[in-house]
mmCIF file of the C-alpha atoms, coordinates in Angstrom:
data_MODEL
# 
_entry.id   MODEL 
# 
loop_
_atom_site.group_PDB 
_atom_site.id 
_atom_site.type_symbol 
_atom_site.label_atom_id 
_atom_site.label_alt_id 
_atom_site.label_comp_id 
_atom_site.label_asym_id 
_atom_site.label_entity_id 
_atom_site.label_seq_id 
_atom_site.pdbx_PDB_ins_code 
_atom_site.Cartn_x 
_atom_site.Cartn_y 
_atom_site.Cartn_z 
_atom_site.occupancy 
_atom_site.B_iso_or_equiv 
_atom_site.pdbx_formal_charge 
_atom_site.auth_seq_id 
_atom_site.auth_comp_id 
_atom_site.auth_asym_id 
_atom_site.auth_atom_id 
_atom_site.pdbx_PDB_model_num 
ATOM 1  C CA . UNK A 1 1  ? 89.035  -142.641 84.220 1.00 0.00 ? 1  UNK A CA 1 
ATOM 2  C CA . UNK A 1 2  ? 89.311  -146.654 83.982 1.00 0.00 ? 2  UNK A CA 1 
ATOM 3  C CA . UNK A 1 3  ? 90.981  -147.868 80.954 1.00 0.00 ? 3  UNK A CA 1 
ATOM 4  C CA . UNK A 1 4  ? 91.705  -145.143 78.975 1.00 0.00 ? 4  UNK A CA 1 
ATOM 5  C CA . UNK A 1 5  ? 93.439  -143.198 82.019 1.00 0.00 ? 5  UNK A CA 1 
ATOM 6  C CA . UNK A 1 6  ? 95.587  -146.169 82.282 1.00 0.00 ? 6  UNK A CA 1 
ATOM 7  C CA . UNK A 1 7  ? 96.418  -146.457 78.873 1.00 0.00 ? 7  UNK A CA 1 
ATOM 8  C CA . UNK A 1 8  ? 97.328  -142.742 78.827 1.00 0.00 ? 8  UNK A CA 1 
ATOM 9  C CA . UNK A 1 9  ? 99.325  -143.122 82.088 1.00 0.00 ? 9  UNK A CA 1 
ATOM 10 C CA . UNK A 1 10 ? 101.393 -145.933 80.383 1.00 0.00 ? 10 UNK A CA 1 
ATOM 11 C CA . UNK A 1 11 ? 101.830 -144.085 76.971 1.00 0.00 ? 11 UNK A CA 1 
ATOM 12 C CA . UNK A 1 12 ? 102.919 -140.927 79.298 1.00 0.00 ? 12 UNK A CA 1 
ATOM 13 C CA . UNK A 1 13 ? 106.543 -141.894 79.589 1.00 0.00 ? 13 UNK A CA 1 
ATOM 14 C CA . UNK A 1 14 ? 106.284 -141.384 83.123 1.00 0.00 ? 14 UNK A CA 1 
ATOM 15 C CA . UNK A 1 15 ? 108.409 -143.345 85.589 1.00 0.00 ? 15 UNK A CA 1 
ATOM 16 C CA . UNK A 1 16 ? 105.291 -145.009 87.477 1.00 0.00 ? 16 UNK A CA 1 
ATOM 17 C CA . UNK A 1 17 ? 103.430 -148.183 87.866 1.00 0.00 ? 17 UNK A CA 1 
ATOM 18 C CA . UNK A 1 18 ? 99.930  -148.353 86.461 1.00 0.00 ? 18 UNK A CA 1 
ATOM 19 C CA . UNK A 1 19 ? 97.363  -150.371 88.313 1.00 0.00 ? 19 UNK A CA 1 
ATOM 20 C CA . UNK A 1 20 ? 94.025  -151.168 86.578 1.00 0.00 ? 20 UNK A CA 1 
ATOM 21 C CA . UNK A 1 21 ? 91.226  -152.429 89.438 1.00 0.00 ? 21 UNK A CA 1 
ATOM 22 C CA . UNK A 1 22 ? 87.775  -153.397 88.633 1.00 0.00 ? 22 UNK A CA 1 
ATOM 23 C CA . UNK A 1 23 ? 85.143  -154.130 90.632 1.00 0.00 ? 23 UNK A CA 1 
ATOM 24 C CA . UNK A 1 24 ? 83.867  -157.300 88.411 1.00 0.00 ? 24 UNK A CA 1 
ATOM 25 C CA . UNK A 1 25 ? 85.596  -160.722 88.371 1.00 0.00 ? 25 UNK A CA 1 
ATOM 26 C CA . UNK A 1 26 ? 86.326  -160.362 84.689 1.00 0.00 ? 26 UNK A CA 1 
ATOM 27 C CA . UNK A 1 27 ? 86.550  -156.533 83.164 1.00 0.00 ? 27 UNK A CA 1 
ATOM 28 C CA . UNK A 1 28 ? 87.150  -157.998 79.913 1.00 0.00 ? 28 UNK A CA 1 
ATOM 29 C CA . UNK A 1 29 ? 82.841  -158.731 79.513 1.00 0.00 ? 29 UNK A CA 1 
ATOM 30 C CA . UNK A 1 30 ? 83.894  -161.994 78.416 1.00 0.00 ? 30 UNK A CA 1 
ATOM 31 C CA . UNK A 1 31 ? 82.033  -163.500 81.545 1.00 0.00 ? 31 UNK A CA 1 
ATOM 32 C CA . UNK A 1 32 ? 78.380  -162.385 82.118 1.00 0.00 ? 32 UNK A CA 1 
ATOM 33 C CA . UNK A 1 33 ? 77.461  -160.228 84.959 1.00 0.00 ? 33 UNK A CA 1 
ATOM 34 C CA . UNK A 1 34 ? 74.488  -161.499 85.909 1.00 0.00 ? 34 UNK A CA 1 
ATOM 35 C CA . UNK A 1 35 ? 71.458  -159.635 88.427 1.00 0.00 ? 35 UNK A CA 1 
ATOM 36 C CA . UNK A 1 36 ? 70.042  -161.760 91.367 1.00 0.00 ? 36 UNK A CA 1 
ATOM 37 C CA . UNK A 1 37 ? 67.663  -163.262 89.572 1.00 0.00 ? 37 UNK A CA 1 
ATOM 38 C CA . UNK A 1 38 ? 69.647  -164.013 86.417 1.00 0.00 ? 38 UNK A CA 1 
ATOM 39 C CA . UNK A 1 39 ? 69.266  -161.244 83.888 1.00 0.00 ? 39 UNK A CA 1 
ATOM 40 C CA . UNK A 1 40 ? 72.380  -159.851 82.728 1.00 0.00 ? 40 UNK A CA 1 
ATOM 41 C CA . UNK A 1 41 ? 73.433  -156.636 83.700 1.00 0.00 ? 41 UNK A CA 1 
ATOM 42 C CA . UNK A 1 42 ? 76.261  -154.060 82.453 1.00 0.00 ? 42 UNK A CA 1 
ATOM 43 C CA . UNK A 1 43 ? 77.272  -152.328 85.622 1.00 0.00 ? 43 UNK A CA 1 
ATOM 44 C CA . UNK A 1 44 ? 79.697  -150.031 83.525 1.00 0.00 ? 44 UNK A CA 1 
ATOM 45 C CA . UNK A 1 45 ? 79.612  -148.761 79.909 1.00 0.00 ? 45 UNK A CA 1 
ATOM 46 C CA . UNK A 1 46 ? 76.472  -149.873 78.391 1.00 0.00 ? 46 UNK A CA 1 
ATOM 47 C CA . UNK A 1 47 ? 78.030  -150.024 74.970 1.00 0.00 ? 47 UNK A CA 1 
ATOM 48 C CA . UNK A 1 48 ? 79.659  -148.408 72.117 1.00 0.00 ? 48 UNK A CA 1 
ATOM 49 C CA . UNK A 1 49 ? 77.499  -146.721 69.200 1.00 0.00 ? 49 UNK A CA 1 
ATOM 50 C CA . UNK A 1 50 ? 78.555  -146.468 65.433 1.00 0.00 ? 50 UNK A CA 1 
ATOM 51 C CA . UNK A 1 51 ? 80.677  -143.872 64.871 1.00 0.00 ? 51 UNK A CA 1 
ATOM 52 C CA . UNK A 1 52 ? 82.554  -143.741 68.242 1.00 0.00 ? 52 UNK A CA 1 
ATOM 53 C CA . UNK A 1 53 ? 86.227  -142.540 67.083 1.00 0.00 ? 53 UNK A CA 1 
ATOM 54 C CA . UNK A 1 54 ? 87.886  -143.108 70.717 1.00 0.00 ? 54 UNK A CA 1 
ATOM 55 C CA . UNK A 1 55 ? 86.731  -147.024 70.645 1.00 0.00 ? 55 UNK A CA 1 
ATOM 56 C CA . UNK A 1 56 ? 87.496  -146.799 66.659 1.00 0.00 ? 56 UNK A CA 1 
ATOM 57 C CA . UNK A 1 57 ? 91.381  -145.443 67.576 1.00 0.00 ? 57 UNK A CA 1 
ATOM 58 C CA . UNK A 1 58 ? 91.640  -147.771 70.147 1.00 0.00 ? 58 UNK A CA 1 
ATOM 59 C CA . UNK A 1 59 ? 90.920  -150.825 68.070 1.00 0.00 ? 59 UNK A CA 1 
ATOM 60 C CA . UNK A 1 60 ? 93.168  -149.367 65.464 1.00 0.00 ? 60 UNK A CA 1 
ATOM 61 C CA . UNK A 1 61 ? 96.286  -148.872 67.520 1.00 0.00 ? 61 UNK A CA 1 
ATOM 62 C CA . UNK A 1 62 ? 96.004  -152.105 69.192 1.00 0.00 ? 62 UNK A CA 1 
ATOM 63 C CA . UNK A 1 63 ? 95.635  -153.669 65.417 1.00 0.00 ? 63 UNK A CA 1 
ATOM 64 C CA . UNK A 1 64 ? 92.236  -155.310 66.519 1.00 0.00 ? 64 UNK A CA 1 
ATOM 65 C CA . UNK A 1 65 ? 89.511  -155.848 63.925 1.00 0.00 ? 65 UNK A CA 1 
ATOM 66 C CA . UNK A 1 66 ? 86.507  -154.485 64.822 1.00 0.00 ? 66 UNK A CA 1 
ATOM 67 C CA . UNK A 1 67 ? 84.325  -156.985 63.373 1.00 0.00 ? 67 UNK A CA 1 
ATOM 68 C CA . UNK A 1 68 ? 86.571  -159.767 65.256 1.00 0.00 ? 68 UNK A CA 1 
ATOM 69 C CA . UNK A 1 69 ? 85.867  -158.045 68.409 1.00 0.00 ? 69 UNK A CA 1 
ATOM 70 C CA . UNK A 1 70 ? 82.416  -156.008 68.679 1.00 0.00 ? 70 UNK A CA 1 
ATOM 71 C CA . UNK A 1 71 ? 79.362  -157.680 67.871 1.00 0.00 ? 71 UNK A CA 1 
ATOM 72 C CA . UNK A 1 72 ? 76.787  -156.795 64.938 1.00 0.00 ? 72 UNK A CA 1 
ATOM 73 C CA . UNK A 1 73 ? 74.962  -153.548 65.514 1.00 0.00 ? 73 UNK A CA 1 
ATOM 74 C CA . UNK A 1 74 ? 71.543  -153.811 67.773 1.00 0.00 ? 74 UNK A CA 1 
ATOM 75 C CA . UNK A 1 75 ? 68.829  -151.974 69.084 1.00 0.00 ? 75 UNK A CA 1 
ATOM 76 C CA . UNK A 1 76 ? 69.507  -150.359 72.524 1.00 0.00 ? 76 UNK A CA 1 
ATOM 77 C CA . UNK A 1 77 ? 66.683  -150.217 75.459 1.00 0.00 ? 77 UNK A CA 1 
ATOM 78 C CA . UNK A 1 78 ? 67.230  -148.541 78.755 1.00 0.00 ? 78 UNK A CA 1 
ATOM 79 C CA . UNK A 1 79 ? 65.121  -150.051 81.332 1.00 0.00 ? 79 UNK A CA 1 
ATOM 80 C CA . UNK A 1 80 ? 64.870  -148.584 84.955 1.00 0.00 ? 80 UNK A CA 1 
ATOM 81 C CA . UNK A 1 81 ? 62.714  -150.235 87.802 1.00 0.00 ? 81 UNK A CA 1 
ATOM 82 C CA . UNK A 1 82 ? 60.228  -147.971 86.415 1.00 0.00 ? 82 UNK A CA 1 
ATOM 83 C CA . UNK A 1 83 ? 59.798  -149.655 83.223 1.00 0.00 ? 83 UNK A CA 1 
ATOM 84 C CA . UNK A 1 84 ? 61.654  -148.380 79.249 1.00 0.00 ? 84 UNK A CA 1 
ATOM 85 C CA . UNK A 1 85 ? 63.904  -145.444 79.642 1.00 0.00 ? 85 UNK A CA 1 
ATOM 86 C CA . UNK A 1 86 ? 64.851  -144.962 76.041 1.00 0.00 ? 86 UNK A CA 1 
# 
């Protein structure tokens, strides 16, 4: 679902109009999405890993640079109220 069905809807050649909601102010992450007391939060994806050829494609058909666009490789943590996930 989300982007990539309405990127595939568009590329489809069907005779329809696409209409891309989110439930954030700004999809684009650009803008922080921030928890109640301050602590930023991803509410969707919670990030692309090295070696992820969808996200890879992507970038390449839209003749984006990945390291113009993606930020240098970190560490991941899961955290749930109940303390570190993974």
């Amino acid at each position: 679902g989300g982007w990539g069905a309405a990127k595939a809807l568009c590329e489809s050649g069907l005779n329809a109009e696409v209409t891309l909601i989110d439930a954030l102010p700004d999809p684009t992450g650009k803008t922080p999405y921030l928890s109640k007391s301050g602590k930023p939060v991803e509410a969707g994806t919670r990030g692309f890993w090295k070696d992820y050829p969808n996200i890879n494609a992507l970038c390449s058909q839209l003749n984006l640079l990945e390291d113009e666009v993606f930020t240098k490789f970190t560490n991941s943590s899961f955290y749930s109220p109940d303390g570190l996930e993974a």
